[in-house]
Backbone bond lengths (Angstrom), bond angles and torsions (degrees), N, CA, C in turn:
res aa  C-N    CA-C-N  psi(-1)  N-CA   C-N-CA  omega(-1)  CA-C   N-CA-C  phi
1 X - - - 1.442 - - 1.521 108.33 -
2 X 1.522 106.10 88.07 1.473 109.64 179.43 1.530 106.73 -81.52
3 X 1.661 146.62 107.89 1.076 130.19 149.68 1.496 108.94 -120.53
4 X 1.572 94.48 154.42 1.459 129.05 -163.82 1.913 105.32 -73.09
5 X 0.881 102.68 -169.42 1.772 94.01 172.95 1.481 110.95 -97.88
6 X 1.288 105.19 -5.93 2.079 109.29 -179.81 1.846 84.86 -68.67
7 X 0.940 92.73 -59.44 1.942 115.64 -165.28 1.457 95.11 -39.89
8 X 1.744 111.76 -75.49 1.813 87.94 171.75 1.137 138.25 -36.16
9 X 1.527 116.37 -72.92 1.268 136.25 174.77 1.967 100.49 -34.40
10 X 1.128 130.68 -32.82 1.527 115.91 173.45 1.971 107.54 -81.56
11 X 1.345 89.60 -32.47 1.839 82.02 -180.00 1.818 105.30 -74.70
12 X 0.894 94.39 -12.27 1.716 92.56 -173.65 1.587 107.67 -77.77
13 X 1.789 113.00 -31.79 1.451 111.80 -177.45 1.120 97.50 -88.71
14 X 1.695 129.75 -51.20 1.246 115.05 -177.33 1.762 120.98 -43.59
15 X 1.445 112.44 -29.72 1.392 110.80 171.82 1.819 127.20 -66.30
16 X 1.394 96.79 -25.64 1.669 114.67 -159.71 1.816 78.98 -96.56
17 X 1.222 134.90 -48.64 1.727 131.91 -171.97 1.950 111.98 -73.75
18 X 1.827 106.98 -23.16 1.585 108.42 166.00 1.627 109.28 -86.35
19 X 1.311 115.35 -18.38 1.866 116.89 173.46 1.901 101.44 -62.16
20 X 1.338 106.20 -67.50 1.303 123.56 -178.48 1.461 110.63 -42.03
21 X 1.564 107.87 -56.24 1.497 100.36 -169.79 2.157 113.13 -77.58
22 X 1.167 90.09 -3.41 1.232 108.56 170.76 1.504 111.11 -71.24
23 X 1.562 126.54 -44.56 1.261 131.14 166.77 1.311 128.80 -65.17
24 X 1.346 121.61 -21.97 1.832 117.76 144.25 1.461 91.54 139.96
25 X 1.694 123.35 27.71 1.785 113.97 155.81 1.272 121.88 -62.25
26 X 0.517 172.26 -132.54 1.729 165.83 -140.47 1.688 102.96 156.46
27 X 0.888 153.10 150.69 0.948 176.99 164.99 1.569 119.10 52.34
28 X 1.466 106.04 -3.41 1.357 121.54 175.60 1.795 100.29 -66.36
29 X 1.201 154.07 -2.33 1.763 147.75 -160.01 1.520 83.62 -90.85
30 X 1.614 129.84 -70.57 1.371 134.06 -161.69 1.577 107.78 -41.03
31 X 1.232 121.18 -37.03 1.506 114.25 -155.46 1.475 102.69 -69.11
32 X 1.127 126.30 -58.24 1.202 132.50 -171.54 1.648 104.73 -46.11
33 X 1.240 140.10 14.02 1.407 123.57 -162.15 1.657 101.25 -121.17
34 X 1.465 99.74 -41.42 1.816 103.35 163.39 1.655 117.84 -58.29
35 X 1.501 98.70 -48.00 1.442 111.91 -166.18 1.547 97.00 -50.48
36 X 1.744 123.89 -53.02 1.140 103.26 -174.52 1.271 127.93 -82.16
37 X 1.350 120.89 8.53 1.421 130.35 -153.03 1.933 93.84 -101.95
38 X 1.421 105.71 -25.86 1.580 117.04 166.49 1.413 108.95 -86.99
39 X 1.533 128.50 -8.44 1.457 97.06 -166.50 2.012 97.78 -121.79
40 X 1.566 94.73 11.17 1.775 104.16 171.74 1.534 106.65 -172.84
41 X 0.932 99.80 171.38 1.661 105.67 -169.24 1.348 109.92 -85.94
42 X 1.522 108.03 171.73 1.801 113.43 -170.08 1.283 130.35 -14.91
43 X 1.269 97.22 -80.01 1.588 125.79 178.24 1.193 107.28 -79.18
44 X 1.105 146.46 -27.02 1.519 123.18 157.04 1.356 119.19 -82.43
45 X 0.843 149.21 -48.51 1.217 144.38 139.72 1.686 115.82 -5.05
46 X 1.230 115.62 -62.89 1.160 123.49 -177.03 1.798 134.17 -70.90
47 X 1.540 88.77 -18.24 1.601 132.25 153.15 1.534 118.15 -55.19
48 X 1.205 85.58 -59.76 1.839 91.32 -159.35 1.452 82.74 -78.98
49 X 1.354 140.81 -25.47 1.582 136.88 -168.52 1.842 100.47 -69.76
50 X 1.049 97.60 -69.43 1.576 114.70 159.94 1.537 114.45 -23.01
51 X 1.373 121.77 -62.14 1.373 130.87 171.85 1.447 131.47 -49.92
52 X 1.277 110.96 -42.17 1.387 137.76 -166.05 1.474 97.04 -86.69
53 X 1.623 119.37 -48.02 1.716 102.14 -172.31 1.219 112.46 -75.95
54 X 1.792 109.56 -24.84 1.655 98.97 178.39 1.316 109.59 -80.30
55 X 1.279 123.56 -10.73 1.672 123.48 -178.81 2.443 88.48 -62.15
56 X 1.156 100.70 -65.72 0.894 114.31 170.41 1.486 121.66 -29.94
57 X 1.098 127.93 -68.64 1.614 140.80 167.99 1.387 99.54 -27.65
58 X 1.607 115.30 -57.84 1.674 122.00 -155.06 1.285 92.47 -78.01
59 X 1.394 153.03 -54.69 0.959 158.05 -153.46 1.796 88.90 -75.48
60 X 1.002 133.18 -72.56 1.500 127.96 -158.21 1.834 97.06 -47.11
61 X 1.641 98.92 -42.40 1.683 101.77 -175.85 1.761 110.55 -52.72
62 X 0.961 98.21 -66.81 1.798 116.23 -174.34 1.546 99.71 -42.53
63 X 1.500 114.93 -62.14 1.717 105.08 176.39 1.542 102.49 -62.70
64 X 1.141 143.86 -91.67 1.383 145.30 -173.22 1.118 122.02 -20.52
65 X 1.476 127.07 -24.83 1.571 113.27 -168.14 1.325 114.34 -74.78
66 X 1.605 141.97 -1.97 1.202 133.24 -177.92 1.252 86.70 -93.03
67 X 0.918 146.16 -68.13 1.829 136.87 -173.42 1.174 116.52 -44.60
68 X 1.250 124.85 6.87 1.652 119.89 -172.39 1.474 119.12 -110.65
69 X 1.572 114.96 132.71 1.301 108.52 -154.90 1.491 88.78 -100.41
70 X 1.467 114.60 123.27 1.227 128.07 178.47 1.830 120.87 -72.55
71 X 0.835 80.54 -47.63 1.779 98.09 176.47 1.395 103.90 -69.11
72 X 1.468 146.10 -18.21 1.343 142.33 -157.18 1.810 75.10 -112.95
73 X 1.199 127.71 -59.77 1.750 102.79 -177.98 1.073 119.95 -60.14
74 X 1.508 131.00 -26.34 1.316 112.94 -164.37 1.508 96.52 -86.31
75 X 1.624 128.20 -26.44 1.649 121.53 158.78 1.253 119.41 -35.58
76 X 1.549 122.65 -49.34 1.441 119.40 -172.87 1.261 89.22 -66.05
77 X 1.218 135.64 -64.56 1.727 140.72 -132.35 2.023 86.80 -67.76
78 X 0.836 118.28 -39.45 1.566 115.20 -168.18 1.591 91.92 -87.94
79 X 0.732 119.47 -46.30 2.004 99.11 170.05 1.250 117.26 -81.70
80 X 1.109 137.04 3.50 1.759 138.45 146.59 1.731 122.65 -73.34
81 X 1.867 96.73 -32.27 1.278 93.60 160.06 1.725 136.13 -72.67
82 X 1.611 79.69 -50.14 1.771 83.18 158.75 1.681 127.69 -59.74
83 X 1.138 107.70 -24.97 2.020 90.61 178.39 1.542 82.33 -89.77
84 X 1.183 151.14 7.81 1.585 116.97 177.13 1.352 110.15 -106.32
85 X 1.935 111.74 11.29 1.284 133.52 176.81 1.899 109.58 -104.61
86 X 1.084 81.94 -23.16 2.000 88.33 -166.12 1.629 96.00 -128.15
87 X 1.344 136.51 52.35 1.233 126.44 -171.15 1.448 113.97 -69.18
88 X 1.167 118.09 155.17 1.623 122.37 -164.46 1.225 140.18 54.97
């Protein structure tokens, strides 16, 4: 994975524009997908896209998990099982 410094400098915004659109902008998620698709080829590109949201995912997890009401998911999760047992 040879990239140039244009090539960083686009994975670096595409990373800082998938954080943001992660925080609830609206239409800011799409951009980042051309940007990298111009600044490396298919599959890498599509890699490092891949990389960055789960970098993302873990990070939202690790901050979030003290705010998370455990007992209120595992309620949904046991009434999702039951209607996919008793449908209609």
């Amino acid at each position: 994975m040879d990239l140039d410094l244009f090539g960083w400098v686009v994975i670096s915004f595409c990373a800082v524009m998938v954080g943001t659109a992660k925080t609830g902008v609206p239409g800011l998620g799409i951009l980042p997908v051309p940007l990298m698709a111009l600044s490396s080829s298919t599959r890498q590109s599509t890699g490092i896209l891949l990389g960055i949201l789960i970098l993302a995912d873990l990070f939202a997890i690790v901050y979030h998990r003290r705010n998370a009401r455990w007992g209120h998911d595992s309620e949904q999760i046991s009434q999702n099982q039951n209607a996919k047992q008793y449908p209609g």
